[in-house]
C-alpha positions in Angstrom: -36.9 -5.5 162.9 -34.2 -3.4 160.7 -31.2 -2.5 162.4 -30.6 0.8 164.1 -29.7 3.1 161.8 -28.4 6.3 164.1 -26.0 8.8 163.1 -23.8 7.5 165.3 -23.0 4.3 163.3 -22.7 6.3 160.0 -20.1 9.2 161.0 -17.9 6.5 163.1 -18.2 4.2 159.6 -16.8 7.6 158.0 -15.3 10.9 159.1 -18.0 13.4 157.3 -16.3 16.4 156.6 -19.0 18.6 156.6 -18.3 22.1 155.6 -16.9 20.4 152.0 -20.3 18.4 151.3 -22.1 19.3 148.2 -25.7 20.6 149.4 -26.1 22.6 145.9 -30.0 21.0 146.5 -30.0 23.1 150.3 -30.5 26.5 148.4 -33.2 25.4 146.1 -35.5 22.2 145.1 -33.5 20.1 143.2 -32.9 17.0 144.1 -29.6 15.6 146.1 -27.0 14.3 144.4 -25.8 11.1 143.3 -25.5 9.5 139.9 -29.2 8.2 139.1 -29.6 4.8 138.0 -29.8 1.2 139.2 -27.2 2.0 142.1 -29.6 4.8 143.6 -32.8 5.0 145.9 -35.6 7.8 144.9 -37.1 9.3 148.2 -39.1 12.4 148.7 -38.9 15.4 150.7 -42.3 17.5 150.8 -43.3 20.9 152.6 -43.8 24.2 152.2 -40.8 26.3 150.5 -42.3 29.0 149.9 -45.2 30.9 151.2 -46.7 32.3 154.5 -45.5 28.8 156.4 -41.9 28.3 154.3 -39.4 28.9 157.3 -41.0 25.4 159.2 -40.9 24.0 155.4 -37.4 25.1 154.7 -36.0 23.8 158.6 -37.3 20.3 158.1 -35.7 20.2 154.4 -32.6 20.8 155.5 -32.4 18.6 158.4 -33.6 15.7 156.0 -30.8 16.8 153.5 -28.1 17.2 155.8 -28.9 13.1 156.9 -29.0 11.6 153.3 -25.8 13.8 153.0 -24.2 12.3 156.0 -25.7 8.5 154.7 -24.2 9.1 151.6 -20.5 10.2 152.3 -20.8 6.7 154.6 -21.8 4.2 151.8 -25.8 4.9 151.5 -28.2 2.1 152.2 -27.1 -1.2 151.0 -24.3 0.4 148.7 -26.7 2.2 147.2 -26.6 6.1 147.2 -30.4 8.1 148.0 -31.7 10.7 146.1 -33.5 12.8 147.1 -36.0 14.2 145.2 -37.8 17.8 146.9 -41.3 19.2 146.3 -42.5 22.7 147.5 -46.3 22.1 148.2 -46.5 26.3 148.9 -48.4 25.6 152.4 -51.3 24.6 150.3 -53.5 21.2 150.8 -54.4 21.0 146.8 -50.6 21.4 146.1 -49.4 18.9 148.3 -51.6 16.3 146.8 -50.5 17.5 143.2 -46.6 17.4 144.4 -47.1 14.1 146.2 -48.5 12.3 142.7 -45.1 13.9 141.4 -42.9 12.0 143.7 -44.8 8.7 143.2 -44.2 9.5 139.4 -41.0 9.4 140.0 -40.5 6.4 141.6 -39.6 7.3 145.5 -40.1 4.5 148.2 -41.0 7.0 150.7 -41.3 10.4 151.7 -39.8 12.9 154.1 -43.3 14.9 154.8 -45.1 16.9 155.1 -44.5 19.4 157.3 -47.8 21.3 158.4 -51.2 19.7 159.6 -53.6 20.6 156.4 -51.0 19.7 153.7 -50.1 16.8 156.0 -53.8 15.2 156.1 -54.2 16.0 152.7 -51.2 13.6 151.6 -51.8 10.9 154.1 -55.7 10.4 152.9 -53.8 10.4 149.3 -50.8 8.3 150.6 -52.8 5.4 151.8 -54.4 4.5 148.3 -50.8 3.9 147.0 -49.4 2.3 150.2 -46.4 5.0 150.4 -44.4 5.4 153.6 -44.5 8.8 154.6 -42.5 10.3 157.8 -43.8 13.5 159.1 -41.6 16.0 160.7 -43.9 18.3 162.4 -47.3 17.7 161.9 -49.0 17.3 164.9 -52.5 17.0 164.6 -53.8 13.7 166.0 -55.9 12.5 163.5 -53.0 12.2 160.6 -52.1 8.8 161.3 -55.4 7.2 161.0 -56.1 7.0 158.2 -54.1 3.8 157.3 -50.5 2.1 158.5 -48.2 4.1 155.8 -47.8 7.5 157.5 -45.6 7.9 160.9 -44.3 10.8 162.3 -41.2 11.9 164.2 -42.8 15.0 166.6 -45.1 14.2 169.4 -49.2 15.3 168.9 -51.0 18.1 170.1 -52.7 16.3 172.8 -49.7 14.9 174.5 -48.3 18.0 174.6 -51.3 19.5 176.0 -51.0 16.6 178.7 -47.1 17.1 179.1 -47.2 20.7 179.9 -50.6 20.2 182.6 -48.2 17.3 184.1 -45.4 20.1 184.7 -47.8 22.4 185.5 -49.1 20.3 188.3 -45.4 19.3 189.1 -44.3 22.6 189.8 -47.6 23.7 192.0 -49.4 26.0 189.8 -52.9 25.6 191.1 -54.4 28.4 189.2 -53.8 28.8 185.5 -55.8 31.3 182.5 -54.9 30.1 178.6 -55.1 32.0 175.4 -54.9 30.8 172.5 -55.8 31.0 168.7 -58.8 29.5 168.4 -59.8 28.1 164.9 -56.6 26.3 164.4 -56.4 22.8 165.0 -52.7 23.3 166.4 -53.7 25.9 168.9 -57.1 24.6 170.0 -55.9 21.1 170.3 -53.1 21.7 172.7 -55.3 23.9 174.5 -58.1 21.4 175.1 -56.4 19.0 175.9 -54.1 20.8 178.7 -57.4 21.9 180.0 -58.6 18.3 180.2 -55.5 17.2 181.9 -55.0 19.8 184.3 -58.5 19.7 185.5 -57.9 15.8 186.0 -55.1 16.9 187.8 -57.2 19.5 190.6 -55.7 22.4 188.6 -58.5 25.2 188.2 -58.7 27.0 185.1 -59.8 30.5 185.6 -60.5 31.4 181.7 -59.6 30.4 178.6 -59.5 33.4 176.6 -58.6 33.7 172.7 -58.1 35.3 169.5 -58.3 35.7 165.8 -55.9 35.2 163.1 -54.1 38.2 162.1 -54.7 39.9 165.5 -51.5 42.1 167.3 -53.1 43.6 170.5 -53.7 41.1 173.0 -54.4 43.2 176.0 -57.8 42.7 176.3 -57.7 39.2 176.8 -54.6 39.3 179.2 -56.6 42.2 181.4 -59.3 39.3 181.8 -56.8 36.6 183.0 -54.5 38.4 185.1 -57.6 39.8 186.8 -58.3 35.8 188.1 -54.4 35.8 189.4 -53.2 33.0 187.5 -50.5 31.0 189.4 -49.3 30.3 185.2 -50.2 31.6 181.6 -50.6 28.7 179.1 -50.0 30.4 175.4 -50.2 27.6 173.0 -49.5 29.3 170.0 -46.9 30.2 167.6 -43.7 32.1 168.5 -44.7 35.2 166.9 -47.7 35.7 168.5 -46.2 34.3 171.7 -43.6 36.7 171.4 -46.3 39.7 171.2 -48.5 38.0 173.8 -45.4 37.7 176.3 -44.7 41.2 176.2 -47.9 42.8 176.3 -48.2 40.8 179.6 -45.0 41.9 181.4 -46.3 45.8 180.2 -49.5 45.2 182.6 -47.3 44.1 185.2 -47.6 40.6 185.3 -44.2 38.7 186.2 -45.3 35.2 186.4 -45.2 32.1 184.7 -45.9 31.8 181.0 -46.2 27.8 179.7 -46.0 26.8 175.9 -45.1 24.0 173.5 -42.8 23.4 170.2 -44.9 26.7 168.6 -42.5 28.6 171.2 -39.3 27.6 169.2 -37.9 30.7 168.0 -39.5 33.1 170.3 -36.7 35.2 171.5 -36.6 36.5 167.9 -39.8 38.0 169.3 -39.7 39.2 172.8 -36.7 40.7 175.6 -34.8 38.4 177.5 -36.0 40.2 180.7 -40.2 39.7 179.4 -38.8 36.0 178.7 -38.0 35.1 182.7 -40.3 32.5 183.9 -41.3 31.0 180.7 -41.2 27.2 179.6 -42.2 24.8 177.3 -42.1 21.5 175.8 -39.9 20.9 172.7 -38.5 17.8 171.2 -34.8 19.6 170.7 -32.7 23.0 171.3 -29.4 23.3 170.6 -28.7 24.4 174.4 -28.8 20.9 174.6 -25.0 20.1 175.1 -25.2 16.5 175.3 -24.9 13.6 173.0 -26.5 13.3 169.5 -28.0 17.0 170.0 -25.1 18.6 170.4 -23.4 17.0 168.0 -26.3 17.4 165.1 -25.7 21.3 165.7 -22.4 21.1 165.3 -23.2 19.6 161.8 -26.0 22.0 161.0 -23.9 25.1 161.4 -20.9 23.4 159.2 -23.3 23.0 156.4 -25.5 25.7 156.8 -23.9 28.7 158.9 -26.9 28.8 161.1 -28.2 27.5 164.2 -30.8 24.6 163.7 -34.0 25.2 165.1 -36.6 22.4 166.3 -37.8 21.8 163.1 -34.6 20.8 161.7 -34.0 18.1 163.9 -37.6 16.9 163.3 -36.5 16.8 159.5 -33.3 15.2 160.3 -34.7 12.4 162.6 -37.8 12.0 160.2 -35.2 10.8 157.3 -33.6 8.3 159.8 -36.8 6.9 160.4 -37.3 6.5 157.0 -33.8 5.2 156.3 -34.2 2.9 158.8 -37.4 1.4 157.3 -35.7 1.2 153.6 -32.7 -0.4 154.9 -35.0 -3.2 156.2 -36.4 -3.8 152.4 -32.8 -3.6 151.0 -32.1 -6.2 153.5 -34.6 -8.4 152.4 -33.7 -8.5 148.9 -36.8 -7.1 147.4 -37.4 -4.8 144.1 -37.7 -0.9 144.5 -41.1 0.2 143.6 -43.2 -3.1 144.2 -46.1 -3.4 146.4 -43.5 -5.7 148.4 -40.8 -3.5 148.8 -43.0 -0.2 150.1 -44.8 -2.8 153.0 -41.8 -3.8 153.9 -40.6 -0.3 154.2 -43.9 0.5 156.5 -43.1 -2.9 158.5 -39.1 -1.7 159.2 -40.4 1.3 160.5 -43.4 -0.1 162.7 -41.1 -2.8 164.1 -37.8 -0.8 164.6 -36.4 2.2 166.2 -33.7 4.9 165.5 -31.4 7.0 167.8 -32.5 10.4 166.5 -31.0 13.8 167.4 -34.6 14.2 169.6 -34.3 11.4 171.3 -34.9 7.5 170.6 -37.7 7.1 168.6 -39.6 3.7 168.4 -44.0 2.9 167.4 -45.8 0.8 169.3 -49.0 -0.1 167.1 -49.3 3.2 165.6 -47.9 6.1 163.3 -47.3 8.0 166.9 -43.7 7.8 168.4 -42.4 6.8 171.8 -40.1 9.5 172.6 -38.7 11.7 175.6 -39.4 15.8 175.4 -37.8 18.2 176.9 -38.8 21.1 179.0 -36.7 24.4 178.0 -36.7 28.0 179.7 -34.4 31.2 179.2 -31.5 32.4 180.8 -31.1 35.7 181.7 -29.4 36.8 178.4 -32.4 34.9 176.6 -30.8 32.2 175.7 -32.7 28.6 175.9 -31.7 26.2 178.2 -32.8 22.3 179.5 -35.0 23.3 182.7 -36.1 19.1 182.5 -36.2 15.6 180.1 -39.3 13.8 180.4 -39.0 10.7 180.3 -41.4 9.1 177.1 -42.4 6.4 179.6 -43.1 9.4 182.6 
């Protein structure tokens, strides 16, 4: 089992000043920024850059940045520096497969991605030919890490979601609850189904599960058809945008109630009034309302380097590269050559046997590429802003 390797450890090693780091690679895809040569470690970052899905892409590229960054200014792994090496796969499965071959071309050990489910399957059914260790994010489609030992991720799936939110759901005493969702969309339908499952487990009636196409704005059809059942709670699995649309459409037909979502909501007061916002939750691995700890610290951090707020997905990228660094450090430890069949297992073996404390909580596997991790449950305040309604507990 490799020692933890939490950011904890690293900034106490060394005081990081922040705001003076070079991130000359945070603006663009070139790789980070030590010396290359014997003294250096090749990883990957992979996701979307550019394109319709770029903004999750772009979150969970910085947040992986920022921790090699951080690593770096405190020695690196094993004296070594990591560079880091970044692919835009363009949101598309056939490019992420060509960008992936790049970075194994290269020589990386492992690989920060990627970031959405189809460019994410794609990769892993690639992946496990060559025995790479790749870390996911954000991609939470069941299904991505079966199909071999290599790929892990750092988010929690669509299904537990779907069962986390039907456990608060029943936990605050919502008997009666309508969905709509996108349906077509592994994402949206998964979550979906499998709250439904749940909460009908659970005595919860569902009185409709309505839903929509891609591309579509009004949504006031589908909400006249579940308020008319007088839901005790909305579930709207989706994305923020939509969410957003779907929020306020609902508070224009007069209907003030509960609204439940998961990590798609992240983002969503871009996209609807703090007022239309009352009464909604969800399930997220990290917001920086979260004043505690690690969290609050890795915002802190974010907003040196970048001058924004990090969102969900930049945690997930920053966590994702601990995992990986944490797996690495147990090959360096070992004494074995970069690149050889050797080295990458025991990569895959640091990470299976080992845990990290991420900025999302501590994250640990237990005989599979899914983590064991706590969530959190966040709502609005009346300005709008997120706060921590609940933690649940990744034993709960």
């Amino acid at each position: 089992m490799f020692k933890n390797v939490s950011r904890r450890q690293f900034v106490q090693a060394s005081a990081v000043a922040l705001a003076g780091l070079s991130l000359a690679a945070c603006s663009g895809d070139e790789g980070g920024s030590s010396e290359g040569g014997s003294g250096t470690i090749k990883v990957g970052i992979l996701g979307p850059h550019t394109g319709d899905v770029a903004n999750y892409g772009i979150a969970c590229r910085n947040g992986a940045q920022l921790y090699f960054d951080q690593l770096n200014e405190a020695g690196g792994i094993n004296g070594k520096q990591v560079e880091y090496l970044v692919e835009d796969e363009q949101g598309e499965p056939t490019q992420a497969v060509t960008s992936y071959n790049l970075l194994v071309e290269q020589g990386v050990v492992g690989i920060v991605g990627d970031v959405t489910t189809g460019p994410t399957t794609a990769v892993a059914q690639q992946s496990v030919n060559d025995n790479m260790p790749c870390v996911t994010p954000s991609a939470t489609a069941a299904e991505i890490v079966t199909y071999g030992n290599n790929t892990f991720r750092a988010c929690v799936t669509d299904p537990e979601q779907g069962r986390i939110m039907a456990a608060f759901a029943n936990e605050q005493g919502y008997k009666n609850i309508g969905t709509l969702y996108l349906k077509g969309d592994d994402y949206n339908e998964g979550v979906n189904n499998a709250f439904v499952e749940e909460a009908k487990a659970l005595g919860i009636n569902i009185t409709t599960e309505q839903s929509y196409s891609a591309g579509d704005v009004d949504f006031n059809s589908q909400l006249t058809t579940i308020i008319a059942t007088n839901p005790d709670a909305i579930l709207a699995p989706n994305y923020y945008e939509d969410d957003g649309l779907i929020v306020t459409q609902a508070r224009q037909q007069g209907y003030t109630g509960v609204f439940l979502g998961v990590d798609g909501w992240s983002g969503v007061a871009d996209y609807a009034s703090a007022e239309d916002l009352q009464n909604c939750y969800y399930c997220c691995a990290f917001s920086s309302a979260n004043d505690e700890g690690l969290a609050a610290q890795f915002t802190a951090d974010y907003e040196a380097a970048y001058g924004e707020t990090p969102t969900n997905f930049c945690a997930l990228g920053y966590d994702a590269a601990m995992v990986l660094a944490g797996g690495i450090t147990a090959a360096e430890e070992a004494g074995l050559e970069a690149g050889t069949d050797e080295y990458l297992q025991a990569v895959i073996d640091g990470i299976a046997g080992g845990s990290v404390e991420g900025v999302t909580g501590t994250i640990a596997y237990e005989g599979s590429g899914d983590p064991v991790k706590s969530s959190l449950i966040l709502t609005f305040t009346e300005d709008g802003a997120e706060e921590v309604f609940e933690t649940i507990d990744a034993t709960a």
